[in-house]
C-alpha positions as CSV (number, residue, x, y, z in Angstrom):
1,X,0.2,4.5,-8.4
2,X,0.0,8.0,-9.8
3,X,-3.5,8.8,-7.7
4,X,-1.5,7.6,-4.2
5,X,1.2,10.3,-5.0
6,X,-1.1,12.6,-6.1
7,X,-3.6,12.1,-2.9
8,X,0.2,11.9,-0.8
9,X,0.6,15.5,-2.5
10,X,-2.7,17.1,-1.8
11,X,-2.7,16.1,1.5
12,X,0.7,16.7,2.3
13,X,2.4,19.9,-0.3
14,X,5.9,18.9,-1.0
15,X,5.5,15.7,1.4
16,X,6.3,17.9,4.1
17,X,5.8,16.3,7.5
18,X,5.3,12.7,5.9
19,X,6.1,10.0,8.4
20,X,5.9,12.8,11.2
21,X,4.7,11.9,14.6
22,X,4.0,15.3,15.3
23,X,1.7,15.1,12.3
24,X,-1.0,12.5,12.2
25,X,-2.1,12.7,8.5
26,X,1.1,12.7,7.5
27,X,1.8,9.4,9.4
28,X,-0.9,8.2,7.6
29,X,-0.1,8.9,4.4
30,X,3.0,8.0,4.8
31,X,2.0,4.1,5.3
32,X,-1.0,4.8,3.0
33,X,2.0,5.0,0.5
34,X,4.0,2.5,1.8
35,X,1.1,0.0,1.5
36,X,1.2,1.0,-2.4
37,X,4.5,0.2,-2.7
38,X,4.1,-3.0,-1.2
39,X,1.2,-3.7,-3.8
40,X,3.4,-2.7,-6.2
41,X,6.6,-5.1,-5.0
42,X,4.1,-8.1,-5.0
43,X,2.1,-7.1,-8.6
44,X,6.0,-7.2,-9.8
45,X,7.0,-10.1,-8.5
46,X,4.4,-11.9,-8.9
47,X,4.4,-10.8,-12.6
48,X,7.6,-11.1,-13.4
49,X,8.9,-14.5,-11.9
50,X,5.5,-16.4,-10.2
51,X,3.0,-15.9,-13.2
52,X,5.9,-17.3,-16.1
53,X,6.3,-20.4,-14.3
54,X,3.2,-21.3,-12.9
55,X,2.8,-24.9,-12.6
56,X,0.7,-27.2,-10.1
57,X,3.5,-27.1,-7.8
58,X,3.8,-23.6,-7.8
59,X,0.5,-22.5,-7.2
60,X,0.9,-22.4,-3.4
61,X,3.4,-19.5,-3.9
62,X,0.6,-17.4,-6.1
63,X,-1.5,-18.6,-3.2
64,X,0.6,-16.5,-0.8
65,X,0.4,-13.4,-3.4
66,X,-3.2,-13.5,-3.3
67,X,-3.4,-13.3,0.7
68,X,-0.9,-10.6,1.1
69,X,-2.7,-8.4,-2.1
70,X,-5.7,-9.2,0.1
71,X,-4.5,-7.9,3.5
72,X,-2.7,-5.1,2.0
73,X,-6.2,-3.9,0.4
74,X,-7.4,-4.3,4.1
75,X,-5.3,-2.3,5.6
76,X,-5.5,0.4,2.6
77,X,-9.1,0.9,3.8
78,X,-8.4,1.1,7.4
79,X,-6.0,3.3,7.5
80,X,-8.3,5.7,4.5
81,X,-10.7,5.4,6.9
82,X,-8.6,7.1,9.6
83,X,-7.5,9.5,7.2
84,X,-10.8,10.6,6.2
85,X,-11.8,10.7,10.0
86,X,-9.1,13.1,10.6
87,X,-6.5,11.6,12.1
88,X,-5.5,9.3,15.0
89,X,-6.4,12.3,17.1
C-alpha cells in the first residue's frame, strides 16, 4: 500500500489534481488508488471474518474473494497501462 501512495505522490505532488477531469493522470491515479483500497477492503475482510470460519459451506464466499482480487488485479494493469501510455489523451 505504501508503493501506491508513493507512485500517487510522484506522479501527482501533494495529490494535487487527483480525481480531476481536467487532468488525465490524475484521474488515473486516482482509481489506480482506489482499486488499492478495494484490495485492501477485501484482503481485510476476507482475513478477518471469511478465513476464521471457513467451512465447506463457506467456501463459496472465499470463492467470491478470489474473483473480485482477480478482477481488481485486472483492472490494476489496465489502467497502469494507460498511465504509462500517457494518459487517456
Amino acid at each position: 500500500m505504501l508503493t501506491g501512495l508513493w507512485m500517487g505522490w510522484i506522479y501527482l505532488p501533494g495529490f494535487q489534481g487527483l480525481f480531476s477531469p481536467a487532468n488525465p493522470i490524475g484521474m488515473l491515479v486516482g482509481v489506480k488508488l482506489s482499486l488499492l483500497a478495494g484490495t485492501a477492503a477485501l484482503a481485510l475482510h476476507a482475513r478477518l471474518r471469511l478465513i476464521p470460519n471457513l467451512t465447506d459451506e463457506t467456501l463459496g464466499g472465499l470463492a467470491w474473494h478470489i474473483r473480485g482480487i482477480t478482477a481488481l488485479a485486472i483492472a490494476f494493469v489496465v489502467v497502469g497501462a494507460f498511465i504509462r501510455l500517457g494518459g487517456l489523451s
